[in-house]
LUMZA-97545 format. One line per 3 residues: number of its first residue (from 1); for each residue y, z, x of N, C-alpha, C. Coordinates in steps of 0.1 Angstrom, whole numbers. Atoms other than C-alpha are relative to their C-alpha. Layout:
NUM) Y/Z/X/Y/Z/X/Y/Z/X | ...
This chain:
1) 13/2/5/-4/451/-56/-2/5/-14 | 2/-8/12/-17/455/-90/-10/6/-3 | 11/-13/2/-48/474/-87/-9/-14/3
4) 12/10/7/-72/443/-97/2/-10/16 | -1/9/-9/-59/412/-71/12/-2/8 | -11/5/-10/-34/403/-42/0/-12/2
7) -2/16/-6/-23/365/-34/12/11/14 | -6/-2/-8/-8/365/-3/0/-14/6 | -6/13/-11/12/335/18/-6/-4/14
10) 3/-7/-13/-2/334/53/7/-14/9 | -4/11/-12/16/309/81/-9/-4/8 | 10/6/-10/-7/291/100/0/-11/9
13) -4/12/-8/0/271/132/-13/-3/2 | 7/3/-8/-20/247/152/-4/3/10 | 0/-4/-20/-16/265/183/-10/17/-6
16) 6/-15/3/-39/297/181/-6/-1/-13 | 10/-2/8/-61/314/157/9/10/-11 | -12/-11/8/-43/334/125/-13/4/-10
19) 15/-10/6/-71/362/114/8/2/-20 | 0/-2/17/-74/366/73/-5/11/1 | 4/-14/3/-73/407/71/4/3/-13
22) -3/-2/10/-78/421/42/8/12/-5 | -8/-11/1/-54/445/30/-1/11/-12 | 3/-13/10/-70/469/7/-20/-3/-6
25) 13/-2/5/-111/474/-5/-2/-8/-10 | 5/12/13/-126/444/-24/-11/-8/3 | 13/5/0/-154/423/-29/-3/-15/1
28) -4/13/6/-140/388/-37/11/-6/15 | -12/6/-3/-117/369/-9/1/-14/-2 | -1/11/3/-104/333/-22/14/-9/11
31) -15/3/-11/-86/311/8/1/-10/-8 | -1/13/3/-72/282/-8/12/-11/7 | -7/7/-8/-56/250/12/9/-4/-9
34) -7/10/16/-21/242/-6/8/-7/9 | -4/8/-13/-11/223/29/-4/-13/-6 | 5/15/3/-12/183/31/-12/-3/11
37) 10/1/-13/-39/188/62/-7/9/-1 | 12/-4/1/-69/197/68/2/19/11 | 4/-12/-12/-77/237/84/-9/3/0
40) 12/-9/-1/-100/251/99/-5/12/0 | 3/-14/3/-119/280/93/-10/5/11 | 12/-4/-10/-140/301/118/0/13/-2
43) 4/-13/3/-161/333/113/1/8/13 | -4/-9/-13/-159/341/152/12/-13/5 | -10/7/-8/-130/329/168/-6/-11/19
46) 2/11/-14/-145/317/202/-15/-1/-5 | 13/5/0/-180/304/187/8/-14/-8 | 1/14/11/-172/268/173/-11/-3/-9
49) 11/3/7/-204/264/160/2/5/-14 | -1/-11/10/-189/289/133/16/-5/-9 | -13/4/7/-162/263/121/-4/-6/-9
52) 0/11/11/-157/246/92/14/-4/-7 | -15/10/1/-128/225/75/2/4/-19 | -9/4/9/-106/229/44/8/-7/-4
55) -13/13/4/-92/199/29/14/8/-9 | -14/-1/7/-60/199/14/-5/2/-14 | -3/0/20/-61/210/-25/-19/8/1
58) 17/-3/4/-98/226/-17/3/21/7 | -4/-12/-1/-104/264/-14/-18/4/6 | 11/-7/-7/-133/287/2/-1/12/-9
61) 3/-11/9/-147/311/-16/-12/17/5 | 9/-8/-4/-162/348/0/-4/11/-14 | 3/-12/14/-180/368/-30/-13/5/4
64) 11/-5/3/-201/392/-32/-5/11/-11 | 6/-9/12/-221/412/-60/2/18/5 | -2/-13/-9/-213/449/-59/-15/0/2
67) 13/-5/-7/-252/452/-53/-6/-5/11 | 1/1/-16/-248/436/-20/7/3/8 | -7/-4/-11/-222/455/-5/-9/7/6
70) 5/-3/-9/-224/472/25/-8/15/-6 | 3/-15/1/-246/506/27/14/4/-2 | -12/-15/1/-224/536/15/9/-5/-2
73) -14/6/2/-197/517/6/-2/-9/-17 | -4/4/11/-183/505/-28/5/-16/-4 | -8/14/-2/-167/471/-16/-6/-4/10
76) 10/10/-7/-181/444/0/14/-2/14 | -11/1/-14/-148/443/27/6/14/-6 | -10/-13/-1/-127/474/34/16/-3/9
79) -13/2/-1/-89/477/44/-1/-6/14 | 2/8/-15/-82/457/79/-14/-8/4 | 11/5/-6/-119/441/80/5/-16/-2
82) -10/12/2/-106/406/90/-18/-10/-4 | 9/17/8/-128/374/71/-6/-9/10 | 4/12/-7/-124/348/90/13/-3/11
85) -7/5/-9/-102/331/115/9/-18/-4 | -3/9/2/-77/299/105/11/-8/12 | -8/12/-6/-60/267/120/6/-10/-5
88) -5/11/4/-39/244/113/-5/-12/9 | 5/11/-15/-51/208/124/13/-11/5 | -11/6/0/-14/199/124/11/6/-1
91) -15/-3/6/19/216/126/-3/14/-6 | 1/-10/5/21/249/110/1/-2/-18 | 4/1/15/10/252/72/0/12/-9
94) 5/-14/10/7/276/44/-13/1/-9 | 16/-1/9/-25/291/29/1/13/-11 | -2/-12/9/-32/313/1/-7/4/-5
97) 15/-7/-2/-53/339/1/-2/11/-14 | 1/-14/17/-64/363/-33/-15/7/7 | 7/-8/4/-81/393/-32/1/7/-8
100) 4/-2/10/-101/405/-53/-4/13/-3 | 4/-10/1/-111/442/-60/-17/-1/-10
């Protein structure tokens, strides 16, 4: 890591759920789809209502202002607080995730 941002690779089958944790205090997480299929995204794993889709070549964007982080805290995510939840709607795929400090 260089202080500022991490990309990171993540494998993502169709079978199961593959959690986006973040791996160090930041404010910014950017998933972007570089797969030929669509994934899905979900904020709780067993609410559907809480899905949504990633086309191929399109990216999701979590930001927030440092003046909406949490109470008492500096960064809007902290080390292990997982994002969201992904799927592939096909086959196992790769995604690629930047955080942001």
């Amino acid at each position: 890591m260089n202080g500022v941002f991490e990309k990171l690779k993540l494998s993502v089958p169709a079978t199961g759920w593959t959690p986006v944790e973040v791996p160090f205090d930041c404010n910014s997480v950017v998933i972007r789809n570089i797969s030929a299929v669509n994934v899905k995204l979900r904020t709780d794993e067993a609410v559907a209502a809480t899905e949504d889709t990633i086309a191929p070549g399109d990216q999701e964007i979590v930001d927030a202002a440092v003046a909406s982080v949490r109470a008492g805290r500096s960064t809007r995510f902290v080390l292990d607080d997982e994002v969201c939840v992904l799927q592939s709607s096909s086959g196992t795929v790769d995604i690629m995730v930047t955080f942001l400090r």
